[in-house]
C-alpha positions in Angstrom: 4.1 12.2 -52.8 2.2 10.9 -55.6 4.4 8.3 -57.2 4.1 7.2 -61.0 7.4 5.6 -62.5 7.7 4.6 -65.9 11.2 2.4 -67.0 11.4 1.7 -70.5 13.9 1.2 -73.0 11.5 2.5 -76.1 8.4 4.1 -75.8 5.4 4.1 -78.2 2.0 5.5 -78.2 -0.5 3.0 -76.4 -3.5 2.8 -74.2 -2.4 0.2 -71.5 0.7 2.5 -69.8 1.3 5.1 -68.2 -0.4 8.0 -69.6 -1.7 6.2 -72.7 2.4 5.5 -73.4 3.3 1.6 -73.7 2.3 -2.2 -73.3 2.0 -3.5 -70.6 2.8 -7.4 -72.0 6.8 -6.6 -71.6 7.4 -5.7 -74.7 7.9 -1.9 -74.0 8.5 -1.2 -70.5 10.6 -3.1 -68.1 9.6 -1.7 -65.0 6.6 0.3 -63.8 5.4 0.8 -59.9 2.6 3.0 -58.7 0.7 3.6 -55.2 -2.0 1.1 -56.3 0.8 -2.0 -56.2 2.3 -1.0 -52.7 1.9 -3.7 -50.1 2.9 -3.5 -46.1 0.8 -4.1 -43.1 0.0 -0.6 -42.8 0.8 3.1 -42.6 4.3 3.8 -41.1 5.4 0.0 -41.7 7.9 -1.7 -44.0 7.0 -2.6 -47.6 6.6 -6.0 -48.5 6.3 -5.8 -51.9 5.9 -3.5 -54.7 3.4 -5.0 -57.9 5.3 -4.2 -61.4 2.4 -3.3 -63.5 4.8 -3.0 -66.9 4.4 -6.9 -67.6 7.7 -7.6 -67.1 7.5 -9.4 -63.5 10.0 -7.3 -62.1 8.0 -6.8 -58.6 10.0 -5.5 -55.9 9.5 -7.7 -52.5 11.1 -9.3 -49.3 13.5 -11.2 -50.8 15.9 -8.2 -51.8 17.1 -7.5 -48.1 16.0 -6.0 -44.9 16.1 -2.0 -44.7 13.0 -1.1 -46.7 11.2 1.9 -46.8 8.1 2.9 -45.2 4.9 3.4 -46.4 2.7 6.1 -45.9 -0.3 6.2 -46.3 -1.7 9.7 -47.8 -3.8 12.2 -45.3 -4.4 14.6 -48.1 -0.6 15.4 -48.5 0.2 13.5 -51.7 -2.7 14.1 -53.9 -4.8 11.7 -53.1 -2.4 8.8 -53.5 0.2 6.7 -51.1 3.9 7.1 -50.9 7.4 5.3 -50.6 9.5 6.9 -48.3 13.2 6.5 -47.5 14.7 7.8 -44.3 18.1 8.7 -46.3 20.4 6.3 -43.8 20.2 3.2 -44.7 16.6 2.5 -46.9 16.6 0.9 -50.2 14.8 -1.2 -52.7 15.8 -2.7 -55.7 15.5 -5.9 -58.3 17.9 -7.8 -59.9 17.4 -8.6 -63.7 18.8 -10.1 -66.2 21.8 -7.9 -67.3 21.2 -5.9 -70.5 24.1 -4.5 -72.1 24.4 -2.2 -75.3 20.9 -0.5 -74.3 21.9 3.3 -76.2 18.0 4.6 -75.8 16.0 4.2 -72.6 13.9 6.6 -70.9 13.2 6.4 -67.1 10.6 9.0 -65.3 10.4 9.4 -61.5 7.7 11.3 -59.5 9.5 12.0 -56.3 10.4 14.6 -53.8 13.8 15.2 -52.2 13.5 15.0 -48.8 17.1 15.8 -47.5 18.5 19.6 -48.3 21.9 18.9 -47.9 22.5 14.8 -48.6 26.4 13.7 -48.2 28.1 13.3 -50.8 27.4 10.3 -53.5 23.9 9.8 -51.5 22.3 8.2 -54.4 18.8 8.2 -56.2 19.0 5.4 -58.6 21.5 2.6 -59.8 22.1 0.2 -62.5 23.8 -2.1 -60.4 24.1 -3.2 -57.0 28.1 -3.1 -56.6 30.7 -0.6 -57.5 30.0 0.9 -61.2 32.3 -0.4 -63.8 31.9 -0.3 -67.5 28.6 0.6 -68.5 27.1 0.8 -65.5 25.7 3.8 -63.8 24.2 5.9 -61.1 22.3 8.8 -60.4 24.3 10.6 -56.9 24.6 13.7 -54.9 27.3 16.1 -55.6 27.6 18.1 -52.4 30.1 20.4 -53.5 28.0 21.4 -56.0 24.5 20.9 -54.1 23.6 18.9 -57.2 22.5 16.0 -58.4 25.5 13.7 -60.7 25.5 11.4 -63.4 28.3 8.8 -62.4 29.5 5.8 -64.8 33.3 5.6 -65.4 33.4 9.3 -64.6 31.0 11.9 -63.2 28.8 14.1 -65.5 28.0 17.3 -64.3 23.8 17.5 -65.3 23.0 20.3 -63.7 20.1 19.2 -61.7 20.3 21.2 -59.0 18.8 19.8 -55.5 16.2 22.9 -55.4 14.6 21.1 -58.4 13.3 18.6 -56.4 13.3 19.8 -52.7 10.4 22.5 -52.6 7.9 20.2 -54.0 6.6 17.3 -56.2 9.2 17.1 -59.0 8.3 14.9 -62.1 11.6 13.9 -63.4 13.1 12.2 -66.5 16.5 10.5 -67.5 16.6 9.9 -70.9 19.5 8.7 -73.3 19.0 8.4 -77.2 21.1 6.4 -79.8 23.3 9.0 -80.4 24.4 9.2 -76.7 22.8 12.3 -76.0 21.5 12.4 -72.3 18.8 14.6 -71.1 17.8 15.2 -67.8 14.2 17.1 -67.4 12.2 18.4 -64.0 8.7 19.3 -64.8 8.5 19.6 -68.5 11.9 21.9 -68.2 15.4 20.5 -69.8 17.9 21.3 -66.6 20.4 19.6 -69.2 21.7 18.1 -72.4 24.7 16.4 -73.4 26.8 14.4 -75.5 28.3 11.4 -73.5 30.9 8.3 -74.1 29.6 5.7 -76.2 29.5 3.0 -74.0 28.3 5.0 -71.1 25.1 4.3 -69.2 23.8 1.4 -71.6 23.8 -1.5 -69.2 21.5 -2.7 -66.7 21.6 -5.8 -63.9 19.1 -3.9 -61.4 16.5 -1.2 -60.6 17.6 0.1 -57.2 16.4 3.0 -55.5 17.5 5.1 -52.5 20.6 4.3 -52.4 24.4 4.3 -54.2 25.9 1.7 -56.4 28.1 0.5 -53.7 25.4 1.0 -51.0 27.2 3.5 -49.1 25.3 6.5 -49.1 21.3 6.8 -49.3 19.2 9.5 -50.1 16.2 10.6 -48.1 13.5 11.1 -50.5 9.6 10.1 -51.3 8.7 8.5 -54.2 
């Protein structure tokens, strides 16, 4: 799966990001990784690193623990480009920053594919820290009751992102949440949901981590 992932807390129109969006000195984006930056020994082996093109130095590597996921290289399934993939047991990456609280508009975009149809429950796509979410912490998890996927910070939000928006194919996916605590969560260019949440919800940051829960419980196969 072609992977392009753009983290930023504001976006402006430029010509060295993603897309023609954003710096790339660290003032605008605080994390961005694409196929180009993956590094392993080869195809079905562990990364090593992942390069953070957004300026930032927020590159992923072999420091952050032991169960990485794999890359593969592409043979004409991923458009043309390499992928990250995650078996959904025990896979993760992730890097630790320094913690950023009171962050009320951010914007995070993800070109993945959900790989498992039926994750357990709280299998998770994305956290803001890499312990149990308190405060204004938060995650992005499966709801299996629902077959869904959950905002979770001091409660759970129900976003409506079902898992069929992002299991029969390349999804390109966005997380956005504005000043006035509106979050919206997009697949493909269509809103799956909008809505108002707590003030202090979802504005603080201590790492990027992918693949699996807050707690690291519960990981979610997918390619990225």
């Amino acid at each position: 799966v072609l992977l392009w992932l753009l983290f930023t807390f504001n976006l402006f129109s430029q010509e060295t990001g993603p897309g023609g969006v954003g710096l790339t000195d660290g003032t605008d984006m605080y994390f961005w990784v694409q196929p180009s930056g993956i590094n392993s020994s080869g195809d079905g082996t562990d990364l090593t690193s992942w390069t953070d093109d957004s300026g930032s130095s927020n590159t992923l590597d072999s420091s952050l623990g032991s169960d990485f996921p794999i890359h593969e290289i592409d043979s004409g399934t991923y458009n043309g480009f390499d992928a990250v993939v995650f078996n959904g047991t025990s896979e993760d990456i992730y890097k630790s920053i320094t913690s950023a609280d009171g962050v009320y508009d951010w914007s995070l975009f993800v070109v993945w594919k959900q790989t498992e149809t039926t994750p357990a429950n709280t299998d998770g796509l994305f956290s803001s820290v890499n312990s149990s979410v308190s405060n204004g912490e938060f995650q992005f998890y499966a709801n299996a009751s629902k077959s869904e996927l959950e905002l979770n910070t001091n409660v759970n939000y129900d976003i409506d992102a079902s898992y069929s928006n992002f299991t029969s194919g390349l999804s390109i996916s966005s997380f956005i949440r504005e000043t006035d605590h509106t979050f919206t969560v997009s697949s493909d260019q269509t809103d799956l949901s909008k809505q108002s949440i707590t003030s202090n919800d979802a504005d603080e940051f201590k790492v990027f981590k992918f693949g699996e829960n807050a707690d690291g419980s519960s990981s979610l196969g997918m390619e990225m």
